[in-house]
C-alpha positions, 0 to 999 in steps of 0.5 A: 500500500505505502508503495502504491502511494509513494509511487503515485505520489499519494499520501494517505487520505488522497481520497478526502475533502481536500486536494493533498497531491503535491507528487511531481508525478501531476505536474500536468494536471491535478489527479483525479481524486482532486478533480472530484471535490474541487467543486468544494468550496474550500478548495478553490483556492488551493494551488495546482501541485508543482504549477506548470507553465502548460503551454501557454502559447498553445492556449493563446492560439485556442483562444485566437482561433476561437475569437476568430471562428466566433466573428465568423460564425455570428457574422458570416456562416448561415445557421446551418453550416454552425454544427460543421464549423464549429465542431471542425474548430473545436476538433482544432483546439481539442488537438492542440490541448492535448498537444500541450500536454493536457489530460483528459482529465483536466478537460471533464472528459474523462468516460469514468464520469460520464454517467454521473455528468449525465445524471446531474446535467439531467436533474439541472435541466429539471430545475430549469424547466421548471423555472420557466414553466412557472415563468410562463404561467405568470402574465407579467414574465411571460410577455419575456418569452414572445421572441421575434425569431419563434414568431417569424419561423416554423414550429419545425425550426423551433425543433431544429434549433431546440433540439440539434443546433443548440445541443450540438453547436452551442452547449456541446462546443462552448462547454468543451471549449471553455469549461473543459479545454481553457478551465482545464488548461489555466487549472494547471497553473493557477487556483480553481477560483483564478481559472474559473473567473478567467475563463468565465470573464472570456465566456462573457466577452465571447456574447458580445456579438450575440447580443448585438445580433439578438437586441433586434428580436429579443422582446426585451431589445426595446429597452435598449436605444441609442449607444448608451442603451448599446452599451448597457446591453452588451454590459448586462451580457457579459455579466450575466454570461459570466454569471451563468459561466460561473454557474455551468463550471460549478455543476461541471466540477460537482459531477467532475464531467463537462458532460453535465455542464452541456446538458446545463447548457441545452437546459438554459437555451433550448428549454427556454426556447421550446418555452417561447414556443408554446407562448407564441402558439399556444398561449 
């Protein structure tokens, strides 16, 4: 036993509330049995064992190339060319972590947690459905729910955009790309609090763009006129975008999966769609 720990890097009580690893054997990444109550409290300002440099450069080009791919996606691509682009770029930035060294591990990827990801994803999205269901029982917010884009496209669309675009090109790629590639690669060389206000501050400037696209059919997008009311929206945006990255990372380290956080992330954005839905053709 005292082998397999001094091989390891282990000491007894590894398993315990507290990330205790300080072996060089993990200076590419936090062993698993830290990444599993790394969601705690009490842990977010505990630093990486034997910080590593991970590669800086290499997440600066995933960041470059994601900021890039972003304008385009927004600006230029149609909606359904959204799923190939984006799944091409985050195959690029996926490559490129694991070329700098970092682990599957570090990413939420790991095929040992996925059942648990998918188990707490699953209760989040329960949760979420029903703080919308009561949202649109109530008249005065459910007037939120009447969306320029559900009112001028088909039911089938609504399906579409509810069921397979967001999920794939929305949930699954930003989570990946932010919450398991950028968290997991900073983790490695800054406290899990660092990392994630740093990723989530990038997940908030990252919808500027959509919230420039969206003020137009969003119902609330008349609130907002003239620069100042510019400003404030995208202000509000990307607080509230890094709020909610803050909020997708915690339910990824709980279930120690990036798989919950998608299935979060499908439960913020299509369930408040599917939501608008029965506003606009049913209510």
């Amino acid at each position: 036993m005292w082998q397999l720990q001094h091989h390891f890097g282990l000491p007894f009580g590894a398993m315990s509330d507290t990330p205790a690893s300080t072996g060089k054997e993990h200076a590419w990444s936090w062993p698993v049995e830290d990444w599993d109550v790394m969601w705690k409290p009490s842990n977010w300002l505990k630093k990486p064992p034997r910080p590593h440099k991970a590669h800086i450069f290499h997440l600066v080009a995933i960041i470059a190339l994601a900021s890039y791919a972003n304008i385009i996606a927004n600006e230029v691509l149609d909606d359904a060319w959204h799923i190939p682009f984006n799944l091409g770029v985050l195959g690029v930035a996926l490559l490129l972590a694991r070329r700098a060294g970092t682990t599957w591990t570090a990413m939420g990827l790991r095929t040992d947690r996925v059942k648990k990801g998918l188990v707490v994803g699953g209760v989040v999205i329960g949760v979420i459905a029903a703080g919308i269901a009561i949202g649109i029982a109530i008249p005065t917010t459910r007037e939120l729910f009447e969306d320029a884009r559900i009112i001028e496209n088909s039911v089938g669309w609504v399906f579409f955009q509810a069921f397979v675009r967001i999920p794939i090109a929305t949930a699954l790629y930003e989570e990946v790309l932010f919450r398991g590639i950028v968290f997991g690669m900073l983790a490695r060389r800054r406290s899990p609090l660092v990392a994630a206000i740093a990723t989530s501050a990038l997940f908030g400037l990252w919808h500027i763009l959509p919230t420039i696209d969206t003020l137009d059919t969003s119902p609330a997008g008349g609130l907002f006129q003239g620069a100042i009311g510019l400003v404030v929206a995208i202000l509000g945006a990307v607080g509230g975008t890094m709020i909610a990255g803050l909020g997708f990372l915690w339910v990824r380290l709980y279930a120690n999966s990036t798989f919950a956080s998608v299935l979060a992330h499908i439960g913020t954005n299509s369930t408040a769609m599917l939501g608008a839905l029965v506003v606009v053709h049913l209510l």
